[in-house]
C-alpha positions as a Markdown table, in Angstrom:
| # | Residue | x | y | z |
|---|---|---|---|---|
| 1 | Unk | 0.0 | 0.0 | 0.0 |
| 2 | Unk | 1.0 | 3.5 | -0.6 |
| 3 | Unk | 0.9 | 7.1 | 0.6 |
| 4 | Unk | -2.2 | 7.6 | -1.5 |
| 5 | Unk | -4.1 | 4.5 | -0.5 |
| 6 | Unk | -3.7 | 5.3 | 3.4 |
| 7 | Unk | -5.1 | 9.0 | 2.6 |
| 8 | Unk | -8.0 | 7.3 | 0.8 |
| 9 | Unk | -8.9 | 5.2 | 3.4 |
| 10 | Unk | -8.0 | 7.4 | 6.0 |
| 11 | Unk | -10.5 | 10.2 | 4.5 |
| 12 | Unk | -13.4 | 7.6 | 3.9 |
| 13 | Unk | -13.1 | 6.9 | 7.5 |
| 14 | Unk | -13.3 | 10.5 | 8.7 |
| 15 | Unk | -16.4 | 11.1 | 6.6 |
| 16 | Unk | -18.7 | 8.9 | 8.6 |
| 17 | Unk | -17.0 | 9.4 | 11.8 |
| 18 | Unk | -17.2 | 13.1 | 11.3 |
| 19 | Unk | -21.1 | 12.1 | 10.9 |
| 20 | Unk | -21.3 | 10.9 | 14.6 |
| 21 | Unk | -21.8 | 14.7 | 15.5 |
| 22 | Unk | -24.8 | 14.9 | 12.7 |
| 23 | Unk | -24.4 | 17.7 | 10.2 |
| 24 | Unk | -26.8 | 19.3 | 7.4 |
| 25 | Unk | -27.3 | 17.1 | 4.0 |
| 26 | Unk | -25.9 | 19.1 | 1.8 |
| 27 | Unk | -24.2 | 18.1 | -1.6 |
| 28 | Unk | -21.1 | 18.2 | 0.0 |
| 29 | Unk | -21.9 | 15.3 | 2.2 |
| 30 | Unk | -23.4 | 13.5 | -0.9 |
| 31 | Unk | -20.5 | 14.2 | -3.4 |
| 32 | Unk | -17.7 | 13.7 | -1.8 |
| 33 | Unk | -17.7 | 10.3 | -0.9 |
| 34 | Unk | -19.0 | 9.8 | -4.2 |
| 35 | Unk | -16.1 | 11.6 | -5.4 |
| 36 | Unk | -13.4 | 10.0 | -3.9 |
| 37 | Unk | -15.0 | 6.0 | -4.1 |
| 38 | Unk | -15.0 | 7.4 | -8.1 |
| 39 | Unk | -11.4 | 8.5 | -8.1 |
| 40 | Unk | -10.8 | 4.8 | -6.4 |
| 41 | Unk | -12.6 | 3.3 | -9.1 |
| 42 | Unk | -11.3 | 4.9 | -11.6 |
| 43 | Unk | -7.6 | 4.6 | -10.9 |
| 44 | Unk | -7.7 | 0.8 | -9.4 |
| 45 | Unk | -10.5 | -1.1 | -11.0 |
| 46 | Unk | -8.9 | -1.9 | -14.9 |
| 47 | Unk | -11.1 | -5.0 | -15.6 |
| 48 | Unk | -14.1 | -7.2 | -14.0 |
| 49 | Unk | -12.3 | -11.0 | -14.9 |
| 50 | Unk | -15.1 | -13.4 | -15.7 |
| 51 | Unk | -13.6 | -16.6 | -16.1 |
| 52 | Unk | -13.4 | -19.5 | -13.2 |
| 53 | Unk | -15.0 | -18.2 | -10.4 |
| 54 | Unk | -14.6 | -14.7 | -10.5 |
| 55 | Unk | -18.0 | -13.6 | -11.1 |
| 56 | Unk | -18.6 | -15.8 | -7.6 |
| 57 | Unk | -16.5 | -13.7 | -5.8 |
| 58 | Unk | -17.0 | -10.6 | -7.4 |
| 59 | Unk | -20.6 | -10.8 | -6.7 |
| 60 | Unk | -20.7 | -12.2 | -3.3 |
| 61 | Unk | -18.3 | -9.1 | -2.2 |
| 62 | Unk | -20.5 | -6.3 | -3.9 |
| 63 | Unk | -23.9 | -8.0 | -2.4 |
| 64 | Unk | -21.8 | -7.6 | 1.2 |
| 65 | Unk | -20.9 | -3.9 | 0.4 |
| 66 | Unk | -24.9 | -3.5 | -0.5 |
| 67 | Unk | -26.0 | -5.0 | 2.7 |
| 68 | Unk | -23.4 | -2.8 | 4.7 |
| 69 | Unk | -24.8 | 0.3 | 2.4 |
| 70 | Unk | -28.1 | -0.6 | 3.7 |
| 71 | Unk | -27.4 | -1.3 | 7.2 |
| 72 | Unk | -25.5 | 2.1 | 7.4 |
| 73 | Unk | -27.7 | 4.1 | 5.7 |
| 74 | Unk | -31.0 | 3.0 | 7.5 |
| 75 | Unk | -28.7 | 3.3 | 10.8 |
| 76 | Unk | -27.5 | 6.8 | 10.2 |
| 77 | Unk | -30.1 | 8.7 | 11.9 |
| 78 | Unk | -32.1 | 11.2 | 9.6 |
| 79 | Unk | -34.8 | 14.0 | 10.8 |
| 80 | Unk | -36.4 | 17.6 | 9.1 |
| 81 | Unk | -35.2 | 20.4 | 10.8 |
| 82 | Unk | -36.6 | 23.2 | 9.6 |
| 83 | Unk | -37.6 | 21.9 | 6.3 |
| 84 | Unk | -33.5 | 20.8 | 6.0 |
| 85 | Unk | -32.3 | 17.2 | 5.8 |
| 86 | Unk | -30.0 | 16.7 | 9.1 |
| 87 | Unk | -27.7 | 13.3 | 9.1 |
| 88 | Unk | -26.1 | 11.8 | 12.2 |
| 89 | Unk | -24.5 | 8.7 | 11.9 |
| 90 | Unk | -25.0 | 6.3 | 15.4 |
| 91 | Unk | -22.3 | 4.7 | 16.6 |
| 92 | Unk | -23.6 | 1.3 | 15.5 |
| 93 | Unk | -23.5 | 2.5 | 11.6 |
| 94 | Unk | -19.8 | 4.1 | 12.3 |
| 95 | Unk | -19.0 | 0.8 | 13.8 |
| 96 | Unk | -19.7 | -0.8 | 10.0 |
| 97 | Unk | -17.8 | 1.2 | 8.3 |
| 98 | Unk | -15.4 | 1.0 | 10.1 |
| 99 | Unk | -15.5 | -2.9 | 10.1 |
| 100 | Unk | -15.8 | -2.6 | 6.3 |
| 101 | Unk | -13.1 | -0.7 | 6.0 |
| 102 | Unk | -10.8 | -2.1 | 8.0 |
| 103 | Unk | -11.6 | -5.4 | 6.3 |
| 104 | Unk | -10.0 | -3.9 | 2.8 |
| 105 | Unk | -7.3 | -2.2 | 4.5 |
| 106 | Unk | -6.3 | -5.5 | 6.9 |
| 107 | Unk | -6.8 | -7.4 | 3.5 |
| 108 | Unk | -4.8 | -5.3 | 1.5 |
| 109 | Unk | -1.8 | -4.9 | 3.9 |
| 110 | Unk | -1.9 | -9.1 | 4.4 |
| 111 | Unk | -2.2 | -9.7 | 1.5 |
| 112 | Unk | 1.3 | -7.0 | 0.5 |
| 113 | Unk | 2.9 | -10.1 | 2.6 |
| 114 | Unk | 4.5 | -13.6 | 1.6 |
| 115 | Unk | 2.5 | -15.7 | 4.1 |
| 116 | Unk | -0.8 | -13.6 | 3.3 |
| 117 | Unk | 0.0 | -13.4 | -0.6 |
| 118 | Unk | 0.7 | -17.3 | -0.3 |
| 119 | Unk | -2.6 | -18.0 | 1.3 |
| 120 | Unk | -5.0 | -16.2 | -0.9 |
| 121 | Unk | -2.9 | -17.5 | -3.8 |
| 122 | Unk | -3.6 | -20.7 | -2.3 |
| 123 | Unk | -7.3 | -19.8 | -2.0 |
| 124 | Unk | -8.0 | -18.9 | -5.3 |
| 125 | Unk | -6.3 | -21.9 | -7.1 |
| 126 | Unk | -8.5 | -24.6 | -4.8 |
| 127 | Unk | -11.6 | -22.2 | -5.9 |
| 128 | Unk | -10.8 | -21.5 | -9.2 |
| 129 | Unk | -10.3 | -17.6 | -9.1 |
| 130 | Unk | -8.1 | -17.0 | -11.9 |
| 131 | Unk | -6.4 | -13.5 | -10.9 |
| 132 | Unk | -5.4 | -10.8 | -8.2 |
| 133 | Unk | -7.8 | -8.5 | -10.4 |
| 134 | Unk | -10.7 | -10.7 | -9.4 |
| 135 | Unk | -9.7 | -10.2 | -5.5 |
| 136 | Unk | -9.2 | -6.3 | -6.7 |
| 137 | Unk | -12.4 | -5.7 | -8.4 |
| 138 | Unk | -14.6 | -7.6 | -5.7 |
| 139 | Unk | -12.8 | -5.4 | -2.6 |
| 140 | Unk | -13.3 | -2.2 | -5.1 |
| 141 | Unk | -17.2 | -2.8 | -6.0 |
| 142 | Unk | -17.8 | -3.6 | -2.1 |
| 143 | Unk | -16.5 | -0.5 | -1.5 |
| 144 | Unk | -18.1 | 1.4 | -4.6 |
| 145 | Unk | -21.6 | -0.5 | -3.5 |
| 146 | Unk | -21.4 | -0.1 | 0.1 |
| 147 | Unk | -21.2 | 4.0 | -0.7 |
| 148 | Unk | -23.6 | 4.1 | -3.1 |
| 149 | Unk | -25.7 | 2.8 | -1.6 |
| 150 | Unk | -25.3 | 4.0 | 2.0 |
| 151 | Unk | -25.8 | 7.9 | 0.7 |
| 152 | Unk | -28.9 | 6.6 | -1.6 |
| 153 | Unk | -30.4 | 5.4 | 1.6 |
| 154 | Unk | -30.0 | 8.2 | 3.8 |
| 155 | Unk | -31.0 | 10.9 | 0.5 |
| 156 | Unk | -34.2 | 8.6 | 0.0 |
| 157 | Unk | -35.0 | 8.4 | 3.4 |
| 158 | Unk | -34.3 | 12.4 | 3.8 |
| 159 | Unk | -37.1 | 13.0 | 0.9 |
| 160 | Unk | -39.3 | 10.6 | 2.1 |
| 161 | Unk | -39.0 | 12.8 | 5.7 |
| 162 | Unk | -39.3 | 16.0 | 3.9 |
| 163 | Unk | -42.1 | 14.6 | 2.0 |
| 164 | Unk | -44.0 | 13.9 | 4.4 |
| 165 | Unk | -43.6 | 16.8 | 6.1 |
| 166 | Unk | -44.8 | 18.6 | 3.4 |
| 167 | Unk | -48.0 | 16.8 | 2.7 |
| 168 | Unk | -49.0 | 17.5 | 6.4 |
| 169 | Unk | -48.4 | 20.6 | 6.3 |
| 170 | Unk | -50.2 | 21.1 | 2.7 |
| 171 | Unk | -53.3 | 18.9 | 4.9 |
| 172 | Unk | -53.0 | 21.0 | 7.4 |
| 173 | Unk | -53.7 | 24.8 | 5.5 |
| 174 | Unk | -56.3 | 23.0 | 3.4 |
| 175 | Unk | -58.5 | 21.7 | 6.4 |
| 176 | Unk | -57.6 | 25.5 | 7.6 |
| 177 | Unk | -59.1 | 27.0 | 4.3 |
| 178 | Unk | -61.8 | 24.9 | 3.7 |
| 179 | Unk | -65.7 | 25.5 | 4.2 |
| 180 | Unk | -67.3 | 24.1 | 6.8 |
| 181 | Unk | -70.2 | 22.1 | 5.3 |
| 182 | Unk | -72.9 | 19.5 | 7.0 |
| 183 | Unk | -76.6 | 20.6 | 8.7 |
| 184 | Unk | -77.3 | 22.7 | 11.9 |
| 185 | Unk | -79.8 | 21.7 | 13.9 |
């Protein structure tokens, strides 16, 4: 691993534990892990190898970066303050990505090793993965999945809230407005 990998990962970790004090939803909070999980992909992830079992792995890594999206995002607490999206992450969704992320970063630094290089080698031959690019891509699209969709969760959920809000407030001038109609007696 290198210089820039460690800022990467270092600066994905900040974002959500940064969150732990809640903040405004604001397209800086969307794009930029967007942004840098997109700089990530763009300079790591040269191919998606299909042969063997690499789809198998591929796959099964990006549906676990999809559940930990999920998780996180429906963790992350989201309320309407004032007709503005607030985010606060709870400990329990920090904890994730921080699991997740120390995962690819305790995967990547084992794997920069003999013994940890031998064993995934080892790995891959009795389960027919037929490259490191396979192992690259499947750590990359967890990662790219488990941001995606982490921030699409909490920006749904954050309409949804406002949303709502807006509809009973919209029920609440009508029935305001409206005549009063039925018989006196």
């Amino acid at each position: 691993m290198n210089t820039t990998d460690w800022l990467v990962d270092i600066a994905l970790l900040l974002i959500v534990v940064l969150q732990l004090r809640g903040e405004r939803l604001t397209a800086r909070t969307i794009l930029m892990p967007l942004a840098i999980i997109g700089w990530v992909g763009y300079h790591y992830l040269r191919d998606i190898p299909t042969a063997g079992n690499d789809i198998a792995l591929i796959a099964t890594f990006t549906g676990i970066g999809i559940a930990f999206g999920l998780a996180g995002g429906f963790l992350t607490r989201v309320r309407d303050i004032g007709g503005h999206i607030h985010i606060k992450a709870t400990y329990t969704a920090a904890a994730l990505w921080v699991i997740s992320m120390g995962f690819r970063l305790g995967f990547a630094m084992w794997t920069s090793h003999p013994s940890g290089a031998q064993h995934v080698g080892n790995f891959s031959v009795a389960h027919d993965i037929t490259s490191s690019q396979a192992w690259v891509a499947a750590l990359l699209l967890m990662a790219l999945c488990e941001v995606v969709v982490r921030i699409g969760t909490i920006v749904a959920r954050g309409q949804l809230l406002l949303a709502r809000g807006k509809n009973a407030a919209d029920d609440a001038a009508a029935a305001q407005v409206a005549p009063r109609t039925g018989s006196y007696v």
